[in-house]
VEXNUDREN-807063 format. One line per field, with one value per residue (C-alpha): residue in one letter; x, y, z. Coordinates in nm, 2 decimals. Example, Ala and Ser with C-alpha at 12.3 -4.5 7.8 and 13.67 -1.06 7.14 Angstrom:
res a s;
u 1.23 1.37;
v -0.45 -0.11;
w 0.78 0.71;
***
This chain:
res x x x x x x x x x x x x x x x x x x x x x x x x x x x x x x x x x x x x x x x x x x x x x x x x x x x x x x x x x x x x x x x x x x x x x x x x x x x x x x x x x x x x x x x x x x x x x x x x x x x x x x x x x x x x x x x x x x x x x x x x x x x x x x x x x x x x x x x x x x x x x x x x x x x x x x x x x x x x x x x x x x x x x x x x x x x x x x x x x x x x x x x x x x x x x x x x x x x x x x x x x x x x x x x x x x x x x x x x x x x x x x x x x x x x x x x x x x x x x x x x x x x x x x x x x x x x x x x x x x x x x x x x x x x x x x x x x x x x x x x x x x x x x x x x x x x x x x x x x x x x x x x x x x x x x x x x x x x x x x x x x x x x x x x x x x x x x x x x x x x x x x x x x x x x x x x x x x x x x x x x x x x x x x x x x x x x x x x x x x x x x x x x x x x x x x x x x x x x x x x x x x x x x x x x x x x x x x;
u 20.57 20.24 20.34 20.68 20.53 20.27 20.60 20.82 20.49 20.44 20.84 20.84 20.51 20.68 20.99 20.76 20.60 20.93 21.03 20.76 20.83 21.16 21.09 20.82 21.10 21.30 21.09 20.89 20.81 20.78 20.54 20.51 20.83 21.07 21.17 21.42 21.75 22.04 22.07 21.64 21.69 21.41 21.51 21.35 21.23 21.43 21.50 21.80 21.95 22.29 22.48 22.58 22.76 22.60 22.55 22.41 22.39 22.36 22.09 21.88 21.53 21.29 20.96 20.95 20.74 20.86 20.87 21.11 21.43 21.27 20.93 20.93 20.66 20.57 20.44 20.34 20.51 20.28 19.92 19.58 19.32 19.36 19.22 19.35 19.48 19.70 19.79 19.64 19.73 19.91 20.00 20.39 20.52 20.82 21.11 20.93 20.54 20.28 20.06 19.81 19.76 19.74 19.50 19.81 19.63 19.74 20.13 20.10 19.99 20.25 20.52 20.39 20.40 20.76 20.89 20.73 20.90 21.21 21.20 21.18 21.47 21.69 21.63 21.74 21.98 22.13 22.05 22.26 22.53 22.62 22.56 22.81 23.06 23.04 23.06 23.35 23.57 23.46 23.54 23.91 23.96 23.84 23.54 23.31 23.28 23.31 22.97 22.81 23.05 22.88 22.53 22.60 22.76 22.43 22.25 22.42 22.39 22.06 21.95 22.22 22.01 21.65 21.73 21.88 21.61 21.36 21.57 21.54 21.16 21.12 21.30 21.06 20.77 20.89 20.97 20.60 20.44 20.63 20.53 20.20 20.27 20.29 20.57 20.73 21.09 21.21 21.06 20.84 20.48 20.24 20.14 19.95 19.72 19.66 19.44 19.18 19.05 18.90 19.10 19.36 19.73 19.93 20.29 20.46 20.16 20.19 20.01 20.16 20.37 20.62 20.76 21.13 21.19 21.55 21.51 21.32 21.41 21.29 21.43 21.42 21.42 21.65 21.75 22.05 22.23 22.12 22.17 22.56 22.62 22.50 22.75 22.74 22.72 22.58 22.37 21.95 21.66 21.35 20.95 20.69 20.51 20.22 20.41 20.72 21.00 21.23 21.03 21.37 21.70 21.95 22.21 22.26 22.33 22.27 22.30 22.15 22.50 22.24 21.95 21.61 21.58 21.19 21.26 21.58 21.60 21.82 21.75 21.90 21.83 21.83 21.84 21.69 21.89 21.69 21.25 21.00 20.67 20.53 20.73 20.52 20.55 20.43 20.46 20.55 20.82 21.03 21.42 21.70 21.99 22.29 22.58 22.84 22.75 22.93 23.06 23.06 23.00 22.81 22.40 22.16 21.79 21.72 21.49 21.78 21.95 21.90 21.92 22.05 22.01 22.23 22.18 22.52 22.57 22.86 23.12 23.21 22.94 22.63 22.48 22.28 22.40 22.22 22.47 22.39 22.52 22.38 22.46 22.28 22.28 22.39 22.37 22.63 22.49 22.18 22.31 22.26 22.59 22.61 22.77 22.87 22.82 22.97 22.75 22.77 22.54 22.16 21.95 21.59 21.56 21.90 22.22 22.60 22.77 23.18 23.23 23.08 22.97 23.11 23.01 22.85 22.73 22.38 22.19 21.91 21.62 21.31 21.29 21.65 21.44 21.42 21.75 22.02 22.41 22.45 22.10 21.99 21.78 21.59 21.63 21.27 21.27 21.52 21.28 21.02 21.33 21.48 21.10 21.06 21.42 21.25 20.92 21.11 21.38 21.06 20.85 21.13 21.18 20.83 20.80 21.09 20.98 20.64 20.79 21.04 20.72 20.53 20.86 20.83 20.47 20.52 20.79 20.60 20.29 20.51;
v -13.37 -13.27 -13.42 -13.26 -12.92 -12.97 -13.05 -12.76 -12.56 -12.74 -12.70 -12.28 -12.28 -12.42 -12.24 -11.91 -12.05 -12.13 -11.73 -11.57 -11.75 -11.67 -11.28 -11.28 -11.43 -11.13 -10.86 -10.70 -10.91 -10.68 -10.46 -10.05 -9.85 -10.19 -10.46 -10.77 -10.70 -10.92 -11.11 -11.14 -10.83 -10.56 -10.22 -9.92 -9.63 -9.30 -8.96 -8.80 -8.46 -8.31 -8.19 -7.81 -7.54 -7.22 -6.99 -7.06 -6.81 -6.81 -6.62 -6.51 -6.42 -6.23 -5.97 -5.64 -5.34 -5.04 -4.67 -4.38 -4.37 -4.04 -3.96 -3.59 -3.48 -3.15 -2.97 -2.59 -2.34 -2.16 -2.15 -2.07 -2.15 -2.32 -2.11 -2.28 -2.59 -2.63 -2.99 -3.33 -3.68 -3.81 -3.49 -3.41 -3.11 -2.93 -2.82 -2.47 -2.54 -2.34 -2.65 -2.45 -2.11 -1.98 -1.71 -1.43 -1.13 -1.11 -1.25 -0.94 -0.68 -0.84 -0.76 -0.38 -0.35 -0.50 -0.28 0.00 -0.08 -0.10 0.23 0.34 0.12 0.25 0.61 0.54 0.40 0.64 0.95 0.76 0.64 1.01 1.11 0.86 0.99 1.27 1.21 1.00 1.30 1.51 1.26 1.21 1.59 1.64 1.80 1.57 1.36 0.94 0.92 1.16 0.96 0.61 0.73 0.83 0.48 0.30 0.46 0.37 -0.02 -0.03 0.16 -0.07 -0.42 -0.25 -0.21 -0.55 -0.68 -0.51 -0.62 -0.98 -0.94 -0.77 -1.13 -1.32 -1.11 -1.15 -1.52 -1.61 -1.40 -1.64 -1.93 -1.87 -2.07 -2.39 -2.52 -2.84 -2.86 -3.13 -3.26 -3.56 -3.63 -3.61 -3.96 -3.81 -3.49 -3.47 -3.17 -2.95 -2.57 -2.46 -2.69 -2.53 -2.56 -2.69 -2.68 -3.01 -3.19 -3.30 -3.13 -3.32 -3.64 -3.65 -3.89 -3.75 -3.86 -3.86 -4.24 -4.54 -4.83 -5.17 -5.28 -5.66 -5.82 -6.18 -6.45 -6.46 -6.73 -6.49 -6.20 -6.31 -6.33 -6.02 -5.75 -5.39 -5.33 -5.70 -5.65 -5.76 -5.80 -5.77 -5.87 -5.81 -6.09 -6.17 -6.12 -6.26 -6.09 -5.81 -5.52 -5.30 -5.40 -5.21 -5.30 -5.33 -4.99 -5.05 -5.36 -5.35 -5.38 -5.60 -5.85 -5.70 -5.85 -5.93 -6.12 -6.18 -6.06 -5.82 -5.52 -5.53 -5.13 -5.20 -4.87 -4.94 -4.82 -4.90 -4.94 -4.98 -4.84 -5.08 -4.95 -4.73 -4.71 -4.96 -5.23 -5.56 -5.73 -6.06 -5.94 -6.20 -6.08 -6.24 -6.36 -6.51 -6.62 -6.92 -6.86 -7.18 -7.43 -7.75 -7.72 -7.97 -7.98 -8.12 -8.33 -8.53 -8.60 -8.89 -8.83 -9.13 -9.02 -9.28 -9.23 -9.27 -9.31 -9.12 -9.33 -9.09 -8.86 -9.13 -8.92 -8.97 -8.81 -8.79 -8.86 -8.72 -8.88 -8.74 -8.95 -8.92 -9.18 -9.12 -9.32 -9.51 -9.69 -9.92 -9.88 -9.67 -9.58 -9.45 -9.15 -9.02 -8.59 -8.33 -8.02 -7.69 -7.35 -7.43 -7.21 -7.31 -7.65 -7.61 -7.73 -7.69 -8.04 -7.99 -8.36 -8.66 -8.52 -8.36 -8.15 -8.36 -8.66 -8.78 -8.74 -8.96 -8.72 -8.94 -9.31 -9.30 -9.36 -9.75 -9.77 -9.96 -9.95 -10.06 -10.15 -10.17 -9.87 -9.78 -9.42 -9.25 -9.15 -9.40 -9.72 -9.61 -9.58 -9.93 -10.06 -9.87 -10.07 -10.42 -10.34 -10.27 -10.53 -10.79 -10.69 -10.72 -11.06 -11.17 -11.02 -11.19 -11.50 -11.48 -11.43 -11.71 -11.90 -11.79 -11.91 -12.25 -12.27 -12.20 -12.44 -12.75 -12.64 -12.69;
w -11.20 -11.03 -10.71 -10.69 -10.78 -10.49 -10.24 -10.35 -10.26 -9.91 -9.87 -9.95 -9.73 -9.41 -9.45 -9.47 -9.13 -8.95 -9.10 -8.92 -8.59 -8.58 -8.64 -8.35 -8.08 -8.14 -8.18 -7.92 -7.65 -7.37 -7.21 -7.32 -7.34 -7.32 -7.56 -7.54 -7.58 -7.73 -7.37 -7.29 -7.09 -7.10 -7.18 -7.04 -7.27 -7.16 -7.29 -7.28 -7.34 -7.41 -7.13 -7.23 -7.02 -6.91 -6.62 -6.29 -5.99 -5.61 -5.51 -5.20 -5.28 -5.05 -5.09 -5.01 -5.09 -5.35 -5.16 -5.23 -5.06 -4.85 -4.75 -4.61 -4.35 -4.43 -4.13 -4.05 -3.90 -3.83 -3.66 -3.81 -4.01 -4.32 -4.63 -4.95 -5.07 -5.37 -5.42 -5.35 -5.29 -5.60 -5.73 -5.84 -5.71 -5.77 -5.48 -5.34 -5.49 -5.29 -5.14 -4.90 -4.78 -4.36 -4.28 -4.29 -4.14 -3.82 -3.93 -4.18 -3.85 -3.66 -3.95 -3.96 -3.56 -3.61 -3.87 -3.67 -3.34 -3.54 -3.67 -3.32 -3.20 -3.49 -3.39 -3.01 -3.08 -3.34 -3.08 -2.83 -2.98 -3.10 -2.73 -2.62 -2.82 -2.75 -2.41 -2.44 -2.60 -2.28 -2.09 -2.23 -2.18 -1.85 -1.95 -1.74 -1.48 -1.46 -1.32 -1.62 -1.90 -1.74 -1.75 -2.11 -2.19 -2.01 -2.20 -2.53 -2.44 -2.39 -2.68 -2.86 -2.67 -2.79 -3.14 -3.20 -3.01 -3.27 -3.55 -3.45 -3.38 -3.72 -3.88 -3.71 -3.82 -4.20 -4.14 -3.97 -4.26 -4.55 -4.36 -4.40 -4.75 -4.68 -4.99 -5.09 -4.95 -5.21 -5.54 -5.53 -5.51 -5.27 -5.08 -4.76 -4.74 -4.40 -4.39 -4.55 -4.61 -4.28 -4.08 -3.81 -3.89 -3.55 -3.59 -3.53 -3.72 -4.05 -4.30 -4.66 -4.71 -5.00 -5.13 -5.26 -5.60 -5.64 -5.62 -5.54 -5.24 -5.09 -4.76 -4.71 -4.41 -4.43 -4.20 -4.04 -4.26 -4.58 -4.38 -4.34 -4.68 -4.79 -4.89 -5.02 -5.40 -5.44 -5.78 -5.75 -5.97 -5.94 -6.09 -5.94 -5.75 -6.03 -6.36 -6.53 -6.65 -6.48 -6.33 -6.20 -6.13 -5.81 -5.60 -5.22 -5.05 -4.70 -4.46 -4.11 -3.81 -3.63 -3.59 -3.45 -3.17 -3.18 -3.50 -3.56 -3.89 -4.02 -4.26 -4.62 -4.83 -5.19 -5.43 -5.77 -6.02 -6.34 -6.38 -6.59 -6.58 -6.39 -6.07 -5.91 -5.49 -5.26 -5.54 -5.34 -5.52 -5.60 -5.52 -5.58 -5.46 -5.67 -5.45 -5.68 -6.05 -6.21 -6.62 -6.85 -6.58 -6.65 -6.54 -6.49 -6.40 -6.08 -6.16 -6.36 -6.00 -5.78 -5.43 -5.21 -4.80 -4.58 -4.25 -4.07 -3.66 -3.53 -3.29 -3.13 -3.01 -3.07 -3.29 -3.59 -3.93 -4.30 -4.54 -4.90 -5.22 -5.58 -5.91 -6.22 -6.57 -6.91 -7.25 -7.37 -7.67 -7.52 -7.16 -6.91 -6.70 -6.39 -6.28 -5.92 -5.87 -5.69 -5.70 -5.71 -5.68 -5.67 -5.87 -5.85 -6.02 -6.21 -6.03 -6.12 -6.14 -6.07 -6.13 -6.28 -6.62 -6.93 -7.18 -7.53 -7.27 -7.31 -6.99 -6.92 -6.80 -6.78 -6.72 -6.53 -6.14 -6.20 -6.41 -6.25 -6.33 -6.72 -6.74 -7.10 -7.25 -7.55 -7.65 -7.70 -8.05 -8.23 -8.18 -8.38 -8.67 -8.55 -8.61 -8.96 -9.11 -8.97 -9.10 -9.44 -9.43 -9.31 -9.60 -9.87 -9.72 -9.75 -10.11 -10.23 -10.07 -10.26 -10.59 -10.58 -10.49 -10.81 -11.00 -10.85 -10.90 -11.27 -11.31 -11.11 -11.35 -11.65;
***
């Protein structure tokens, strides 16, 4: 009995050694990331993601620099010495604000010597006019002669000439005297101040620039395949070079009718329409001008595509041609499938696939550039779970294996 307990032990032993063997030829036996599949083929460790639908936009994106849609030169109108000034650079002033002060003295003398003149003038012409009347009615009886009713009628004219000539002197005098206050034509804020108190008002030189606040503006400057694209109303946003997020948001008001012809670029006007604080002129800006936008269309990041470039000699005209085909894989069980893509809009790294994918499909989105069609793949994520069952279904083996052992043991010892 001793010697058939010791083979039954020998016999369980052997069979636990042949068990173990058996487990290590099908578990893994490749390198990091692959393991044997049912056929000896390695799979390749991938991740995958859900294909979903979303929105995707055509866009043309370019800088340009914040500034109000009008920037008024304010100039003199009149000449002399500068004796106050009202406003400074940054300053927000309303439509009519006193901004600086012209020595008025002699504008005021000239007024007074006006209105004097015109006094004068007045009473000419009022003397004359009653003169000429009243030679007129002599004339039409008789009374005088043609040469005395013409010397009357002279006489009339050019008192009439003299006093309008006053009155138009004395509007001049009153106009130079107001201008003598330099004011804000519009309501805005002050960029430029040009001059200071003791400084000699010209006119024709700029004195003040303001920048009109009725709204803010940033022209862009695009390339003529942009350029062509662009139409009127087209709605843009905008952030500001260093930050993220939307800074303002506008819409294409004006479009250039020609290239410049030094660079040939032409000139795009876009009016913001909403801000937010950060907007302040002469901020240089990110503007993406929105062409068309795409609604529940299937999107895919870029870096999920493969690109294949075939280079392709046309017969006819000898000429060399880059032929572009796109394809991406997706999981079907443990196999990679290959699919064939026509694409749609670029946005940044996100691209619109037409054909080749549908919604729900698993998209391989690492691991898929050495992947061949239906080659086999492990799932990153569901190994580790594949590897937990063996563990446990191993373990249970081996436990049961030891017991029935123990049993034997006992049975040879009795």
């Amino acid at each position: 009995m001793i010697i058939r307990g010791i083979q039954i032990q020998l016999f369980v032993l052997m069979a636990l050694v042949v068990a173990s063997c058996g487990g290590g030829s099908s578990g893994n036996g490749g390198g990091p990331g692959q393991w044997q599949g049912g056929g000896g083929e390695q799979a390749t460790s991938v991740e995958v993601t859900t294909v979903t639908t979303s929105s995707i936009s055509d866009q043309v994106r370019s800088f340009g620099s914040i500034r109000a849609q009008d920037v008024v030169n304010v100039n003199p109108q009149v000449s002399n010495r500068i004796t106050e000034i009202h406003v400074d650079l940054g300053d927000t002033v309303q439509q009519g604000q006193l901004m600086a002060k012209v020595y008025d003295v002699p504008y005021r003398d000239n007024l007074e010597q006006a209105q004097a003149q015109m006094r004068q003038a007045r009473s000419a012409f009022e003397r004359d006019s009653t003169q000429y009347e009243r030679q007129r009615f002599l004339f039409d009886t008789n009374a005088i002669s043609s040469s005395e009713f013409d010397d009357a009628r002279a006489a009339f004219e050019s008192s009439r000439a003299q006093y309008e000539s006053a009155r138009a002197a004395l509007t001049q005098s009153r106009e130079d005297l107001v201008n003598t206050e330099i004011r804000s034509p519009v309501y805005g804020v002050v960029l430029n101040r040009m001059i200071a108190e003791g400084d000699v008002a010209n006119t024709g030189v700029t004195a003040f620039e303001v920048a009109n606040l009725i709204g803010y503006e940033t022209r862009l400057f695009l390339p003529m395949d942009d350029w062509e694209n662009i139409q009127i109303g087209l709605p843009v946003e905008m952030r500001l070079s260093n930050r993220e997020g939307r800074a303002a948001s506008g819409n294409v008001t004006r479009i250039s009718p020609q290239l410049n012809s030094s660079t040939g670029l032409g000139e795009v006007v876009i009016s913001l329409t909403e801000m937010n604080p950060s907007i302040r002129q002469g901020v240089l800006v990110d503007a993406r001008i929105t062409l068309v936008t795409h609604e529940n269309t299937i999107v895919i990041p870029r870096s999920a595509m493969i690109e294949q470039v075939e280079t392709y000699i046309e017969p006819e005209t000898n000429t060399v041609e880059l032929r572009r085909n796109y394809s991406a894989f997706v999981a079907q069980g443990d196999s990679a499938v290959q699919r064939e893509l026509t694409l749609g809009l670029e946005q940044g790294e996100r691209i619109e696939v037409l054909e080749g994918l549908d919604e729900g499909d698993q998209l391989i989105i690492t691991g898929h550039r050495s992947l061949n069609d239906g080659s086999r793949i492990r799932i990153a994520g569901q190994q580790t779970r594949d590897q937990e069952e063996e563990s446990i279904g191993s373990g249970t083996s081996q436990t049961s294996g030891d017991g029935d052992s123990g049993r034997n043991n006992q049975g040879g010892n009795q």
